[in-house]
C-alpha positions as CSV (number, residue, x, y, z in Angstrom):
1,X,0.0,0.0,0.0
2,X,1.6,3.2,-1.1
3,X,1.9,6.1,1.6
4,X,-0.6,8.8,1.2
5,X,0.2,12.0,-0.6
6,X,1.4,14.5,1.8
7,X,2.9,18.7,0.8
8,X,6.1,19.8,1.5
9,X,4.9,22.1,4.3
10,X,3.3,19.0,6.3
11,X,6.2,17.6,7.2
12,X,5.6,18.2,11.0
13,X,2.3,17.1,10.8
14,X,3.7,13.5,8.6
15,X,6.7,12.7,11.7
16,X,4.3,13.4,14.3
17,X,1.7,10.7,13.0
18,X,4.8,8.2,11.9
19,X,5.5,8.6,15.8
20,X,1.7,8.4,16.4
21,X,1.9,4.7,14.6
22,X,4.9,3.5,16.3
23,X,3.3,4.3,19.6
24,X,0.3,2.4,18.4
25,X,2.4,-0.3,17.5
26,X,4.3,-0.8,20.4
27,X,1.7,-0.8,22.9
28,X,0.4,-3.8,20.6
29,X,3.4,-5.7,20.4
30,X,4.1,-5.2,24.0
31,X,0.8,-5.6,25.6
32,X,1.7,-2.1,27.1
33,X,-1.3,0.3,28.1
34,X,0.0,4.1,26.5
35,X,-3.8,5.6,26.0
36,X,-3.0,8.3,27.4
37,X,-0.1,8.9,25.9
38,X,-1.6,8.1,22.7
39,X,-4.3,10.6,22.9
40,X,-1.8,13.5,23.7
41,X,0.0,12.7,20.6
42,X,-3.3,12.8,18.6
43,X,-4.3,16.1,20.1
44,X,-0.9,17.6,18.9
45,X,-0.8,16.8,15.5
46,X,-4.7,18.3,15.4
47,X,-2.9,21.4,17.2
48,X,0.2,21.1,14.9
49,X,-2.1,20.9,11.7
50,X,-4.6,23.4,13.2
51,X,-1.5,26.1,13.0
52,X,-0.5,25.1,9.6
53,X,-3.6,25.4,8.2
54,X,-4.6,29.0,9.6
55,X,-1.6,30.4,8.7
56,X,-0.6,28.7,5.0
57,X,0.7,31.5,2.3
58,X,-0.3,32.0,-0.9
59,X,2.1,29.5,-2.4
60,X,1.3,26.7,0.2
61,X,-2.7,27.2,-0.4
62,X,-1.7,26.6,-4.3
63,X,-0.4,23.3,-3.3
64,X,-3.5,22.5,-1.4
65,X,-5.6,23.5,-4.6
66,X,-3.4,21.0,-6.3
67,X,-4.0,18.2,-4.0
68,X,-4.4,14.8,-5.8
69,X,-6.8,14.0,-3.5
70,X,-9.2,17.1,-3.5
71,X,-12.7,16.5,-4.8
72,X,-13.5,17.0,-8.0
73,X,-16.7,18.4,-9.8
74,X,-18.1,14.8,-10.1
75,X,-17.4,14.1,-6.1
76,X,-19.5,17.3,-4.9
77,X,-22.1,16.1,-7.2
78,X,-22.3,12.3,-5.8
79,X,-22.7,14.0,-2.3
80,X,-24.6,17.0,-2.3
81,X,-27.0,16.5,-5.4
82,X,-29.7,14.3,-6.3
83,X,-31.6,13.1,-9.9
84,X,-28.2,14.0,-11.7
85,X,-28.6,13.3,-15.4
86,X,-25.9,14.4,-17.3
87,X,-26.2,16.3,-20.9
88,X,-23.2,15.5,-23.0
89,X,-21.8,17.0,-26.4
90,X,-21.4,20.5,-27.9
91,X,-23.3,19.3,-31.2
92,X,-21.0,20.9,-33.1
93,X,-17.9,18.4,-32.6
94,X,-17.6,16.0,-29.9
95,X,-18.2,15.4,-25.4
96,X,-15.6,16.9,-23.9
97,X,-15.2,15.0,-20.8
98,X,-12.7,18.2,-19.4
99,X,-16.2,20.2,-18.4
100,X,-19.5,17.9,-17.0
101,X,-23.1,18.6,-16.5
102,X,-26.1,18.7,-16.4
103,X,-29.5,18.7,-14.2
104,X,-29.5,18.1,-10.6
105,X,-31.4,18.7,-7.6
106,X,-29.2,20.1,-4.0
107,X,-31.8,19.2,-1.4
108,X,-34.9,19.4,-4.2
109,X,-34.0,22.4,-5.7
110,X,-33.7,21.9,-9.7
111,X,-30.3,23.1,-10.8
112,X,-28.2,22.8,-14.3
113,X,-24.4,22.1,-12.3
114,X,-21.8,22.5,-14.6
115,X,-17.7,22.0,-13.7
116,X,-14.5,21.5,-14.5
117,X,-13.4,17.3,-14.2
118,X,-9.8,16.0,-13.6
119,X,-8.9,12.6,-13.3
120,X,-7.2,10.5,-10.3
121,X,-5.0,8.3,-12.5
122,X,-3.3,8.2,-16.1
123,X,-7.0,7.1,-17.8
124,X,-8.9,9.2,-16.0
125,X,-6.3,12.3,-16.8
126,X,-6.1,11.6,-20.5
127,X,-9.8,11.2,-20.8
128,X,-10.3,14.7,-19.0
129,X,-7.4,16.2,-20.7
130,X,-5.8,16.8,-17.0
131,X,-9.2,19.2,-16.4
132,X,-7.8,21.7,-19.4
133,X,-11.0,22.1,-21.8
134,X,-11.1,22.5,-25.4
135,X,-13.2,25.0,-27.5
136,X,-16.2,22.2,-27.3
137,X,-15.8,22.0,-24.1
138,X,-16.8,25.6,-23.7
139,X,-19.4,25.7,-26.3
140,X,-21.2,22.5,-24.3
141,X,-21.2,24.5,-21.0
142,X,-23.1,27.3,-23.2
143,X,-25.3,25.1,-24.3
144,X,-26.3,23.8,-20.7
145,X,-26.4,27.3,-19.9
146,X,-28.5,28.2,-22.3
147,X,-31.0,25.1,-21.4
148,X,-31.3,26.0,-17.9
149,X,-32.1,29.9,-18.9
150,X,-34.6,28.1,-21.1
151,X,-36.5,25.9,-18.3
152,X,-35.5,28.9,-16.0
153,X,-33.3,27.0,-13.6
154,X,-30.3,28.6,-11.8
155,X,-27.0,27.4,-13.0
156,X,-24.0,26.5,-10.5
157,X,-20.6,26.3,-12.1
158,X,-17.8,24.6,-10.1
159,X,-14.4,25.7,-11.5
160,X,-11.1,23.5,-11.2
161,X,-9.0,24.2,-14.1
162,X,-4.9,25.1,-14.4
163,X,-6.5,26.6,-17.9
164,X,-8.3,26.3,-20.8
165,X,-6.0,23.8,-23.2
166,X,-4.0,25.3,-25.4
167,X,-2.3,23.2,-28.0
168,X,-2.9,23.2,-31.7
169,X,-6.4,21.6,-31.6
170,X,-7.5,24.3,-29.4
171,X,-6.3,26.9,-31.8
172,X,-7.7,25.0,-34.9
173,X,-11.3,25.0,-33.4
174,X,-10.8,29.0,-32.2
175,X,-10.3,28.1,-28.0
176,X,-10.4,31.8,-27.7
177,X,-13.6,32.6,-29.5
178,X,-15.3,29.9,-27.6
179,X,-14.8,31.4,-24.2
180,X,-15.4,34.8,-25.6
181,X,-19.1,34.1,-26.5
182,X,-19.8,32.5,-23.7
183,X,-18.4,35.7,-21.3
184,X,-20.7,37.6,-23.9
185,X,-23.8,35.2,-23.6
186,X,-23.7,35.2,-20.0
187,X,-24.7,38.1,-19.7
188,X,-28.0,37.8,-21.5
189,X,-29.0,35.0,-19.3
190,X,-32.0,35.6,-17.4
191,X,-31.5,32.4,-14.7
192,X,-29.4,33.1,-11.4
193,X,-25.6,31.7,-11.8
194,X,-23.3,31.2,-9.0
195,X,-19.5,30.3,-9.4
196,X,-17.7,28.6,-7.3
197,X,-13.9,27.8,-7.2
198,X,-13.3,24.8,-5.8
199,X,-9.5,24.2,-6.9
200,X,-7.7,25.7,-9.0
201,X,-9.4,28.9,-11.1
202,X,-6.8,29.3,-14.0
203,X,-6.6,32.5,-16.6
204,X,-9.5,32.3,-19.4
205,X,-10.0,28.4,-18.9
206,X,-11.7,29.7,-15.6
207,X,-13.6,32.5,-16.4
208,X,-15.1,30.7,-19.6
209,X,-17.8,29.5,-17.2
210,X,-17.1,32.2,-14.1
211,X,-19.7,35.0,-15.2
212,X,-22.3,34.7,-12.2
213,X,-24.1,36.1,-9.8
214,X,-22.1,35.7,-7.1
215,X,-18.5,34.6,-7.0
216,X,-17.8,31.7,-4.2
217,X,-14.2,30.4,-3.9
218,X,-13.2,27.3,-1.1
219,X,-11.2,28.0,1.6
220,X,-7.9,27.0,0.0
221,X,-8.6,27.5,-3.6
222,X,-7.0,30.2,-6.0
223,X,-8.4,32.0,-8.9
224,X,-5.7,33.7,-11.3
225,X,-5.0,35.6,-14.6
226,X,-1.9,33.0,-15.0
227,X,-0.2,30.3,-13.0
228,X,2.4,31.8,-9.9
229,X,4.9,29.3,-12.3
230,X,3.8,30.9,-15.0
231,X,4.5,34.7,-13.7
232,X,7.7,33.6,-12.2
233,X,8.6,33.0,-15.3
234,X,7.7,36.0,-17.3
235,X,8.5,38.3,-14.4
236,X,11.9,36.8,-12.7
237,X,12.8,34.0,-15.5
238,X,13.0,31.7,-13.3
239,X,9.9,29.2,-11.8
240,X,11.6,29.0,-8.6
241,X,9.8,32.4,-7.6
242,X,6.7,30.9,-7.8
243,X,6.0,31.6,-4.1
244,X,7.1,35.3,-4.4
245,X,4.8,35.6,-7.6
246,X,2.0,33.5,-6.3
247,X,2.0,36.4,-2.9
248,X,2.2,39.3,-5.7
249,X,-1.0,38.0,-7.8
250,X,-3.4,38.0,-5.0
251,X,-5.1,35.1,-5.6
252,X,-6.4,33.9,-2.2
253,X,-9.6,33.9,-1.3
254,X,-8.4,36.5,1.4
255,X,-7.1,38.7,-1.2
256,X,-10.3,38.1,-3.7
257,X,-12.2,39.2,-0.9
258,X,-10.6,42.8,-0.3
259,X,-10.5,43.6,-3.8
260,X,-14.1,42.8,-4.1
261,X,-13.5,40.2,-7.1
262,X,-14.9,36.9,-4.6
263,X,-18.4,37.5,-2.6
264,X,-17.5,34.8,0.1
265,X,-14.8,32.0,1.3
266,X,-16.3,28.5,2.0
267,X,-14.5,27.5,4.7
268,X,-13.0,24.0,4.2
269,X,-12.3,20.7,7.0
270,X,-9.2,21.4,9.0
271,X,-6.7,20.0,6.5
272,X,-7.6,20.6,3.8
273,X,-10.8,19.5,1.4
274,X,-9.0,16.0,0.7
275,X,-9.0,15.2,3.9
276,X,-12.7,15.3,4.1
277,X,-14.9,15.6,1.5
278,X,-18.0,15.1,2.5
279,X,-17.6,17.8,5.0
280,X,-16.5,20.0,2.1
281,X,-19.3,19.4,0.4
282,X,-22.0,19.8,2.9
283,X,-20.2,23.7,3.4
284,X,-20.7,23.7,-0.6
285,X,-24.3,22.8,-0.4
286,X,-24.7,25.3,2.4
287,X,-23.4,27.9,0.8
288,X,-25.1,27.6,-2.7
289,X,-29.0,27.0,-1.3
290,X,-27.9,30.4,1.0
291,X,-26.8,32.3,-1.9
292,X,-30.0,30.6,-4.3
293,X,-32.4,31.6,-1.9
294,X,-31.1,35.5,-1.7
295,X,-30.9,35.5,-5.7
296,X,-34.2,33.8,-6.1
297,X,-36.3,36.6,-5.1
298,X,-35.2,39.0,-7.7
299,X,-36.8,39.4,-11.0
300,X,-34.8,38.1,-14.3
301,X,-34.2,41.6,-15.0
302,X,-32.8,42.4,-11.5
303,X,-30.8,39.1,-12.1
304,X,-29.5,40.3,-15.6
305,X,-28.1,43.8,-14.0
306,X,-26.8,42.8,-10.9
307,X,-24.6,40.6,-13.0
308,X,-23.6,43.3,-15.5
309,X,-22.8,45.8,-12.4
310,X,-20.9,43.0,-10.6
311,X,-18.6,42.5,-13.5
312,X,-18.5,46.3,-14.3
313,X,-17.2,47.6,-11.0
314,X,-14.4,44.6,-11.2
315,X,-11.2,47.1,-11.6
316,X,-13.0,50.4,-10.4
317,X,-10.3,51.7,-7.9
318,X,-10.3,55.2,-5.7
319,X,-6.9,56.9,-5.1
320,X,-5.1,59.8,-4.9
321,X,-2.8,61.1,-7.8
322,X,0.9,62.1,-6.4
């Protein structure tokens, strides 16, 4: 059995439970009664991962929205929503499996839940394209969209992508006009939307289906113009800044938050979302029937400009010229 997957940063937290196991084992072995010894040590490495967690920087919370183990779009949906039937193709080209969705119920209210999908193993990746969309993928979220506006159901969109892919195939089928209708069409949708980040919430790829309502981002999730490897690069030429330009992007939920780009942070299970996902998704599900509920008593009108005004004040910034 292979050892889980642990981050650079929880080393303390990885010797503590190695001791944790030895004690464990000894006390076995020996017949020896260390309960109360045992105990302490579990209490510590909750205290040792407790301070971790609270005080992780940019970079580190990166790594967590990276996590191999993190849920997925497809995971929040097995727990939180019922009656899932999902709508495949962009009937134009093909199903691409890097964005999912389709109708759902979250404790029986009728949604269209749309999200980004990665995979856990070499299959799973290749079939989702490591969770990096092309143009179809785009134009089969609009279509969705466009369904629920029809049948006047809110949309939900859960983003995890590094970015919308960007190979030749992309290119050929116009990646870039594909995400560019659907900020456009968005906007003419009459149906609440709510995005949430749940992982990663990389450049264009992201926003493709992040035009909503409200903005929701997880705990320890990002949401970037590029990658902190990516602006290490470009700014330092050299990835091993990645922490330095990861703290210079804002990307946090923290920092989303003060510049007014996120509406709220979904606070996640001590640990991390991996650790726990259905209590990750239950604070999901609480969070999106709270926001539904507020945006479900405005008028499609009210819905269409408080979208417009959200996106337009995104950049509006008082200050004083020196």
């Amino acid at each position: 059995m292979s050892a889980p997957f642990s981050l650079p940063f929880e080393s303390p937290i990885q010797e503590l439970e190695t001791k944790l196991a030895e004690l464990e084992s000894f006390s076995q072995e020996q017949d020896i009664d260390v309960s109360h010894e045992i105990e302490n040590m579990k209490q510590k490495i909750e205290q040792t991962r407790n301070d971790i967690y609270t005080n992780l920087t940019a970079w580190q919370k990166v790594q967590v929205a990276r996590h191999p183990s993190r849920p997925y779009t497809m995971d929040y949906i097995n727990i939180m929503c019922t009656d899932f039937v999902e709508i495949h193709g962009d009937r134009i080209h093909r199903d691409d499996r890097a964005i999912i969705g389709g109708f759902a119920k979250i404790d029986g209210q009728k949604v269209m839940i749309i999200g980004s999908q990665k995979g856990r193993d070499t299959k799973s990746n290749v079939e989702t394209n490591f969770g990096c969309a092309h143009p179809e993928g785009y134009r089969k979220a609009l279509r969705l969209m466009k369904l629920a506006d029809k049948f006047n159901v809110p949309i939900v969109t859960l983003i995890d992508t590094k970015g919308a892919y960007a190979g030749l195939e992309s290119e050929e089928r116009h990646i870039a006009e594909a995400i560019a209708v659907n900020l456009r069409e968005c906007f003419n949708l009459k149906v609440p939307i709510i995005c949430v980040i749940i992982g990663e919430g990389g450049s264009g790829g992201a926003l493709g289906i992040g035009i909503g309502n409200r903005i929701l981002i997880m705990e320890h999730a990002y949401y970037s113009v590029i990658s902190p490897e990516g602006c290490a690069a470009i700014l330092w030429k050299d990835r091993a800044y990645s922490d330095k330009a990861a703290e210079a992007l804002k990307i946090t939920g923290k920092h989303l938050m003060e510049l007014k780009l996120a509406d709220s942070i979904i606070p996640e299970p001590q640990g991390g979302a991996h650790t726990d996902h259905e209590a990750a998704a239950e604070n999901l599900k609480k969070a999106l029937l709270e926001n539904l509920e507020q945006l479900k008593a405005m008028t499609p009108e009210e819905i269409m400009e408080d979208r417009y005004n959200k996106f337009r004040a995104m950049g509006e910034f008082e200050g004083q010229v020196a």
